[in-house]
DRENKOL-612004 format. One line per field, with one value per atom (N, C-alpha, C): x negated, y negated, z negated. Coordinates in Angstrom, 1 decimal. Each point is the difference from the previous one (the first is absolute). Example, Ala and Ser with C-alpha at 12.3 -4.5 7.8 and 13.67 -1.06 7.14 Angstrom:
BEGIN
px <- c(-13.2, 0.9, -0.9, 0.4, -0.9, 0.8)
py <- c(5.7, -1.2, -1.2, -1.1, -1.1, -1.1)
pz <- c(-7.8, 0.0, 0.0, 0.7, 0.0, -0.8)
% end
This chain:
BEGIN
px <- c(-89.5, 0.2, 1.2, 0.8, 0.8, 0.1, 0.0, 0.0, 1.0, -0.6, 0.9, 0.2, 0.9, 0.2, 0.6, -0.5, 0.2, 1.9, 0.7, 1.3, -0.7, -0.4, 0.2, -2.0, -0.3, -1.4, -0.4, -1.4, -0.3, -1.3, -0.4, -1.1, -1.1, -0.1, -0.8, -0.6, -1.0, -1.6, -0.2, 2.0, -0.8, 1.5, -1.1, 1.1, -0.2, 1.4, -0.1, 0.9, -0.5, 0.4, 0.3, 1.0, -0.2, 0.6, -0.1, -0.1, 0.3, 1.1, 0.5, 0.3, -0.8, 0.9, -0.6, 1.3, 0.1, -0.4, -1.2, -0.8, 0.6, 0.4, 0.7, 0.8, -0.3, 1.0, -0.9, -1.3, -0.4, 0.2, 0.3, 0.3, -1.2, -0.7, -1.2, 0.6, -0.3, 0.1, -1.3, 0.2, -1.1, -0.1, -0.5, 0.1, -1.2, 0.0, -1.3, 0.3, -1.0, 0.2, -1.2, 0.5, -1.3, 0.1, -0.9, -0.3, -0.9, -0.1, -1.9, -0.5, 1.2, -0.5, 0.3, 0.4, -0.2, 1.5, 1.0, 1.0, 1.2, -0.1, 1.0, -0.1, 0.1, 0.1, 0.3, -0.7, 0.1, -0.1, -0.8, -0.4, -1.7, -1.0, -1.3, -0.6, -0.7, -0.9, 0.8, 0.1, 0.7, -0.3, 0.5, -1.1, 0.9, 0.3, 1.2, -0.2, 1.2, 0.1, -1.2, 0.1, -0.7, -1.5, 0.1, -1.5, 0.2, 1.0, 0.0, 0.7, 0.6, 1.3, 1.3, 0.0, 1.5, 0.3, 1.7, 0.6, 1.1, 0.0, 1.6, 0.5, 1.5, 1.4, -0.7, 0.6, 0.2, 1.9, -0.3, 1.8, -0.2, 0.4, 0.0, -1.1, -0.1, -1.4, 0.7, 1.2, 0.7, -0.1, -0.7, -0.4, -0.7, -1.1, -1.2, 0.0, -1.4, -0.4, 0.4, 0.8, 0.6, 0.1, 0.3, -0.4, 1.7, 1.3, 0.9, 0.5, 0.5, 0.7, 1.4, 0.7, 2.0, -0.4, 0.7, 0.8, 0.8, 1.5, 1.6, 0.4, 0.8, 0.5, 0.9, 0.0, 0.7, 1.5, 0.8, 1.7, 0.5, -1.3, 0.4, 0.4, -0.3, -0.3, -1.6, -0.2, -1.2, -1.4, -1.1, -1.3, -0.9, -1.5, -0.8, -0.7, -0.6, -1.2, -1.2, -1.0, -1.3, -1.2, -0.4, -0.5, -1.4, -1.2, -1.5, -0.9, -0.9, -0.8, -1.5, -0.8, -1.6, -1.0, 0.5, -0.4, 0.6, 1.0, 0.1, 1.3, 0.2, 1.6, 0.9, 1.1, 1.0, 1.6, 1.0, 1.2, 0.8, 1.2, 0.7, 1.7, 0.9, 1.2, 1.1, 1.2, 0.8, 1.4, 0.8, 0.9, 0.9, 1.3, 1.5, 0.9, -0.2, 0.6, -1.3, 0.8, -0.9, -0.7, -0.6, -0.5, 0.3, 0.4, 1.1, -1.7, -0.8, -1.4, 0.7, -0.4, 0.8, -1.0, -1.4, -1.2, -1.4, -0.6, -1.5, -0.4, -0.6, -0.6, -0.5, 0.0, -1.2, -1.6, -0.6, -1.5, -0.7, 0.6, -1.3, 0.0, 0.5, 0.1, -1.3, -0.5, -1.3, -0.4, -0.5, -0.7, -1.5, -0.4, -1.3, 0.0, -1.2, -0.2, -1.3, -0.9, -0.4, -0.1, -1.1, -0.6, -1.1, -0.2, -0.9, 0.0, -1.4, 0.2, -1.0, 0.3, -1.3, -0.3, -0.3, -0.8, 1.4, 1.2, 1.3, 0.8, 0.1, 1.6, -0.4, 1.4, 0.4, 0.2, 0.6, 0.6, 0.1, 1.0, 0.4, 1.3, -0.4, 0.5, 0.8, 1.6, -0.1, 0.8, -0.1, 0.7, 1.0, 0.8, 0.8, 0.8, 0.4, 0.5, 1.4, 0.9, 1.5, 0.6, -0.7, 0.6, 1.3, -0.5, 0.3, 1.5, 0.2, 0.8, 1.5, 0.6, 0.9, 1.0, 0.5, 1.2, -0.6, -0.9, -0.3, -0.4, 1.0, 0.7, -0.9, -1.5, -0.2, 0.6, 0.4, -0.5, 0.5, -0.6, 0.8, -0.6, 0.7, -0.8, -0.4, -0.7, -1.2, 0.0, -1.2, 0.2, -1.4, -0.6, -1.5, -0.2, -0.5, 0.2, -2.0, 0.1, -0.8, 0.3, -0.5, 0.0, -1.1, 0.0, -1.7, 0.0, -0.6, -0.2, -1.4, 0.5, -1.1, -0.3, -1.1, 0.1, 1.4, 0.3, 1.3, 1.2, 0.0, 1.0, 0.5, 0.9, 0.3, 1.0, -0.7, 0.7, 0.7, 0.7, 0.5, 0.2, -0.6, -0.7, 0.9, 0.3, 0.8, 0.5, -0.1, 0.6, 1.0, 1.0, 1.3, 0.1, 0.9, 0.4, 1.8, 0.7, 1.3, -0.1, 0.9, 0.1, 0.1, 0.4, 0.8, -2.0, 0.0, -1.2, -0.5, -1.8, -0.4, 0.2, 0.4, 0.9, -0.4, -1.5, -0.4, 1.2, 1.0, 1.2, 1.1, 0.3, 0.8, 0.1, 1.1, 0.2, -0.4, 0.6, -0.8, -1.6, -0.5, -1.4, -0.9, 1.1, -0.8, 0.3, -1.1, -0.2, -0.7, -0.9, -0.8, 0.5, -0.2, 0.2, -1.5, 0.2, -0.9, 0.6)
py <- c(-124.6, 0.2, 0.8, -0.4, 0.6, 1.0, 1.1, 0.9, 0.5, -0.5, -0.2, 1.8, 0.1, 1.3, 0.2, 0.4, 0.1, 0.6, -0.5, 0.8, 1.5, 0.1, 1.0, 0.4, 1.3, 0.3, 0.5, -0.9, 0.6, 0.9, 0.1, 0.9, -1.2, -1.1, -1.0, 0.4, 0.0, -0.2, -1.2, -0.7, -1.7, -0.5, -0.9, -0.1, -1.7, 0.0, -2.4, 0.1, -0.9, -0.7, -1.1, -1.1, -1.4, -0.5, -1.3, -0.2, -1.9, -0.4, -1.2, -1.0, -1.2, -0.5, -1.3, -1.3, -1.2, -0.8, -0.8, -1.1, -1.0, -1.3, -0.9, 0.2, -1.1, 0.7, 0.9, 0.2, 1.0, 1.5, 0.5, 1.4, 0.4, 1.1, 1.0, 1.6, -0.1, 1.5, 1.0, 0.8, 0.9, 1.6, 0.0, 1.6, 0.8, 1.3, 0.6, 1.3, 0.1, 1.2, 0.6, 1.5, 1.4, 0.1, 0.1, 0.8, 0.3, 1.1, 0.0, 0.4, 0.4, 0.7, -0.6, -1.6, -0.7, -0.3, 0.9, 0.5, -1.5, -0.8, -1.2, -0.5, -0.5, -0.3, -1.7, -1.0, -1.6, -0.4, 0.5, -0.2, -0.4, 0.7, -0.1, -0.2, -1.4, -0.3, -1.3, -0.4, -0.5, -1.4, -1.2, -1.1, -1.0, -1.4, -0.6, -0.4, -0.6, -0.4, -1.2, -0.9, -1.4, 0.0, 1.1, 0.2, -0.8, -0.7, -1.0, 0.3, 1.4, 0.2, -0.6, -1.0, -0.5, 0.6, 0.4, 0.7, -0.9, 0.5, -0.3, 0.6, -0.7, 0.7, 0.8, 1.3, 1.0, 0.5, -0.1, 1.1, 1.2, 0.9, 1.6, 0.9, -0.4, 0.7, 1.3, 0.3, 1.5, 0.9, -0.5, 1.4, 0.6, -0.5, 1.0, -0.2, 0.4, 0.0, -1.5, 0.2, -1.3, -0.2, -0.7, 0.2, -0.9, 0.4, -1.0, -0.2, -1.2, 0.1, -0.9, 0.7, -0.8, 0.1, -1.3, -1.0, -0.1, 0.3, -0.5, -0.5, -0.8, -0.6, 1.1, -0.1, 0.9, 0.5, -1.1, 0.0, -0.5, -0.3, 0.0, 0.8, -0.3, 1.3, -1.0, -0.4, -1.0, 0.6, -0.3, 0.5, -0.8, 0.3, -0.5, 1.3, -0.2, 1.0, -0.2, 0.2, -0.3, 1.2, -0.1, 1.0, -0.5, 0.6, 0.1, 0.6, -0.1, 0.9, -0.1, 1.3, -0.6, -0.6, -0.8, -1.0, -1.2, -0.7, -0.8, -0.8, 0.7, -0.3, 0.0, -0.8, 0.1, -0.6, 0.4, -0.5, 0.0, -0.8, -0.2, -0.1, 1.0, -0.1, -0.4, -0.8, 0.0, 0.4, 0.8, 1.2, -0.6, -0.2, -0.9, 1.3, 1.4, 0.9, 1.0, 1.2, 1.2, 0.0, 0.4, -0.5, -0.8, -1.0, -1.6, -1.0, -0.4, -0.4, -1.9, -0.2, -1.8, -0.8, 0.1, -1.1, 0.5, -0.2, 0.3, -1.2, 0.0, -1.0, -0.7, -1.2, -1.7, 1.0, -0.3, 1.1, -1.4, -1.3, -0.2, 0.5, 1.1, 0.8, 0.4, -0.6, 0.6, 1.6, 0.6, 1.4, 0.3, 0.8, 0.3, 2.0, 0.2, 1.0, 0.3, 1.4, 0.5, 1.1, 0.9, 1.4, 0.7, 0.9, 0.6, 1.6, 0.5, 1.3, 0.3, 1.6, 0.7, 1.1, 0.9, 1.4, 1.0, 0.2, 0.5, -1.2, -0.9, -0.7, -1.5, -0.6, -1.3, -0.7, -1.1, -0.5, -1.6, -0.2, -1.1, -0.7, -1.6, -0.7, -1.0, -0.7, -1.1, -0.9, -1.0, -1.1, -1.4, 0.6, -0.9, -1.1, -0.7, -1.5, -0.2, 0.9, -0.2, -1.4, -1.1, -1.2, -0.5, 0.3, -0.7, 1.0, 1.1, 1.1, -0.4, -1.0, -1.0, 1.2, 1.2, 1.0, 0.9, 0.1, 1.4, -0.9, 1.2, -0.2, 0.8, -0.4, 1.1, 0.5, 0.9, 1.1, 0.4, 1.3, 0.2, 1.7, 0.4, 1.9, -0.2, 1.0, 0.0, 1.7, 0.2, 1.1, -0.2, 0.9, 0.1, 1.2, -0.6, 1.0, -0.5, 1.6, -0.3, 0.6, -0.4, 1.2, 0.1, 1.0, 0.9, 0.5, -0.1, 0.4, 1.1, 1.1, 0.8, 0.9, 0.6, 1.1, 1.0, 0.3, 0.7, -0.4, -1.2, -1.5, -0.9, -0.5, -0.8, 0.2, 0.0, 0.4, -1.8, 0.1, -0.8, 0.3, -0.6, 0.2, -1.3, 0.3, -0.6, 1.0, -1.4, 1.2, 0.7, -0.4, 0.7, 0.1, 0.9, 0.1, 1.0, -0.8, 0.7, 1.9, 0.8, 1.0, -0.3, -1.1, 0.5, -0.5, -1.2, -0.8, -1.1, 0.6, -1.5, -1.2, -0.7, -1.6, -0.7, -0.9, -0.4, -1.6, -0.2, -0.8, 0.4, 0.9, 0.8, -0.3, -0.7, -0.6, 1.2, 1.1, 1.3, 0.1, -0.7, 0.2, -0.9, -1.1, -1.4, 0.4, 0.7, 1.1, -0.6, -0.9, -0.7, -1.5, -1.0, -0.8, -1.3, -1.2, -1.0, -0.8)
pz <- c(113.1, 1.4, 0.3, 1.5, -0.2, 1.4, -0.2, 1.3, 1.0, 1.1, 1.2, 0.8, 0.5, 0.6, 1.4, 0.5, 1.4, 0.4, 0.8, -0.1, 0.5, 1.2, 0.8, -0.1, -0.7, -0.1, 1.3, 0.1, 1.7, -0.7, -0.9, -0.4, -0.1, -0.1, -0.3, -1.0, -0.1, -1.1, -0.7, -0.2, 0.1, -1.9, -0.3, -1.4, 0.2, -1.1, 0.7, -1.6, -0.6, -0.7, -0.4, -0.9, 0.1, -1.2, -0.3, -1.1, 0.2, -0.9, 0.3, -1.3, 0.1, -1.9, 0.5, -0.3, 0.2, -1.4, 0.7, -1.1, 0.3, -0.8, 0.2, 1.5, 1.1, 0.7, 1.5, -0.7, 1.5, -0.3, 1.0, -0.1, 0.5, -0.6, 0.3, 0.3, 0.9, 0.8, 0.7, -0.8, 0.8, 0.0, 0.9, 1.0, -0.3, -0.8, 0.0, 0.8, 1.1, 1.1, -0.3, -0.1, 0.1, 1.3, 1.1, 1.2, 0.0, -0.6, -0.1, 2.0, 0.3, 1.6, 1.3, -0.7, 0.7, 1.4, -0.7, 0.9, 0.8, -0.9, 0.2, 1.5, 0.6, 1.5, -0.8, 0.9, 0.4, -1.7, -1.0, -1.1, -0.5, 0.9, 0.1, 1.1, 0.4, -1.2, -0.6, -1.4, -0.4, -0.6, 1.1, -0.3, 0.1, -1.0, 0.4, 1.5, 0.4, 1.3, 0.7, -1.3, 0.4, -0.9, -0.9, -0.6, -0.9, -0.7, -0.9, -1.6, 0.6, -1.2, -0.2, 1.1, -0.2, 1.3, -0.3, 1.1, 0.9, 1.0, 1.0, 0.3, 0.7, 0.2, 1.4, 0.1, 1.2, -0.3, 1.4, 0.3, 0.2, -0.4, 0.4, -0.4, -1.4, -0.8, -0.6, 0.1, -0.8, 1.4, 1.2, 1.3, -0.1, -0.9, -0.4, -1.5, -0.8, -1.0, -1.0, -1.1, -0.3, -1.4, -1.0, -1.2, -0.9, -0.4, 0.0, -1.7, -0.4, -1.6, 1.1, -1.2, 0.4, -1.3, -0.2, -0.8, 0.0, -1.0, 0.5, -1.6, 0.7, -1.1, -1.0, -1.2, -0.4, -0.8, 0.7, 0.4, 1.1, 0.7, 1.4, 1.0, 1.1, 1.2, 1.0, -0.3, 0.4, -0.3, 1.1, -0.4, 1.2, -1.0, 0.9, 0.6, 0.9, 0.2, 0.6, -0.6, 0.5, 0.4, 1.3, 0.5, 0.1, 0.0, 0.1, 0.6, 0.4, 0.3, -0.6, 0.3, -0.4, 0.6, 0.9, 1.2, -0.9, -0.8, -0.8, 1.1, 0.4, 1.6, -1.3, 0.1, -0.5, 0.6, -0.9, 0.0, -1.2, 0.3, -1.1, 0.7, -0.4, 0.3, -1.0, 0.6, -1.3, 0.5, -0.5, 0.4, -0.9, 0.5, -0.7, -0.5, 0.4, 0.1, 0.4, -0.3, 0.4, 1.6, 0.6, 1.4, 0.6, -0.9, 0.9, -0.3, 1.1, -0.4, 0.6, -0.8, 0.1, 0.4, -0.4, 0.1, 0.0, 0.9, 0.0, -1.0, -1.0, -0.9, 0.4, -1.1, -0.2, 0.4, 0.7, -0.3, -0.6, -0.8, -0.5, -1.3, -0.2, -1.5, -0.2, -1.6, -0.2, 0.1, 0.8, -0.1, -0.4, -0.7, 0.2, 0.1, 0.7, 0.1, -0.2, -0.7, -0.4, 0.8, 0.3, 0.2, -0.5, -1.1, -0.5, 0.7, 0.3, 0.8, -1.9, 0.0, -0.4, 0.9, -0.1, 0.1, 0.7, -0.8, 1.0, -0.2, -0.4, -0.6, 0.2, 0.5, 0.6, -1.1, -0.3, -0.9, 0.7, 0.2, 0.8, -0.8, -0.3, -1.0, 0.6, -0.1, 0.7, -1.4, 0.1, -0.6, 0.6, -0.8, 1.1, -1.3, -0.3, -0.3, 0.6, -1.1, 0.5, -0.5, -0.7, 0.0, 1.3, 1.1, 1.4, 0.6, -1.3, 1.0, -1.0, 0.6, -0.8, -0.2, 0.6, -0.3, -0.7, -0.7, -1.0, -1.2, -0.4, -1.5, -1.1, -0.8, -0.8, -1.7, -0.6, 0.5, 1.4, 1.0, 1.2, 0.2, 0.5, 0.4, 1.0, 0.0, 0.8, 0.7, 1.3, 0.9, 0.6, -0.7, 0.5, 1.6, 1.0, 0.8, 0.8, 1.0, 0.6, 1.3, 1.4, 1.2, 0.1, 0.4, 0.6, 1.1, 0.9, 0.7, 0.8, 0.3, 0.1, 1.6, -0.2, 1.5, 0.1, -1.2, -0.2, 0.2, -0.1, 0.0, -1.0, -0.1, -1.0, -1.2, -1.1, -1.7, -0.5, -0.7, -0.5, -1.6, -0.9, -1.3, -0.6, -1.3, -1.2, -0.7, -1.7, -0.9, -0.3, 0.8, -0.3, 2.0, 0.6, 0.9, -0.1, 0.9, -0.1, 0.5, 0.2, 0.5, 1.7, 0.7, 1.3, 0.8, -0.2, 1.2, -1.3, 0.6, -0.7, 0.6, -1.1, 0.4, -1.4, 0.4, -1.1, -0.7, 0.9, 0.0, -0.8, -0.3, -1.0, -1.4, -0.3, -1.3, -1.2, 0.2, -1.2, 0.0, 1.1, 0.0, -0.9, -0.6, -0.6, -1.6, -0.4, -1.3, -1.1, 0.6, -1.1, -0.2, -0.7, -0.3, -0.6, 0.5, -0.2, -1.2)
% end
């Protein structure tokens, strides 16, 4: 697992971790959240959208509580990004350049999504089938990120973050590799 860190500590009670490795061509991604206190805002009660486990596209899921992996190619300046939530809402962006966002995606890209609660901790799984994502090149780096949102306000969590602003778009930020 790999542990995400908030840029800016609001004193949160709350740890998120995630963990990513591509089986033939689906990518498995998943998010393990401690809240034991329940603190996340637009996170609980945590039920896919359609009650089925298969998800759909939403716009503007990084305003609140949000769950994201970048993908970039890796001699490019190109990337994808895919955003979640634990409602099973999703998106998929594809970026020609650093914030230069070129295409809201095909959404008939296979997804599945997953939610296991226990006792404090989330663990929310999605799968996605990059067959269909004809510009990513594997191997490719990768940028595990999450936002949270809280009564306190909103943290922005990944495992590397620069010195100036978190900017989960920041080519120094794509640390790990697929």
């Amino acid at each position: 697992m790999i542990l995400l860190y908030p840029f800016a500590d609001k004193k949160e009670k709350i740890r998120i971790s995630s963990h990513y490795e591509l089986r033939d061509s689906v990518l498995h991604v998943s998010y393990l959240v401690d809240d034991k206190d329940h603190r996340i805002e637009d996170f609980y009660p945590v039920e896919p959208a359609d009650g089925t486990g298969t998800i759909f596209p939403l716009e503007n899921l990084w305003t609140t509580t949000c769950f994201e992996i970048f993908l970039k190619n890796s001699q490019e300046h190109d990337y994808y990004e895919f955003n979640f939530n634990a409602k099973g809402e999703w998106n998929i962006f594809y970026f020609s350049e650093y914030r230069q966002r070129k295409d809201i995606l095909n959404h008939s890209l296979e997804l599945k999504f997953a939610h296991q609660v226990t006792m404090e901790r989330s663990r929310l799984n999605f799968q996605i089938d990059l067959k269909k994502l004809d510009k990513l090149k594997i191997p490719c780096q990768v940028n595990m990120a999450t936002i949270v949102k809280t009564a306190l306000g909103v943290t922005y969590w990944s495992q590397k973050h620069n010195d100036q602003k978190a900017d989960f778009h920041d080519p120094n930020n794509f640390t790990l590799k697929l």
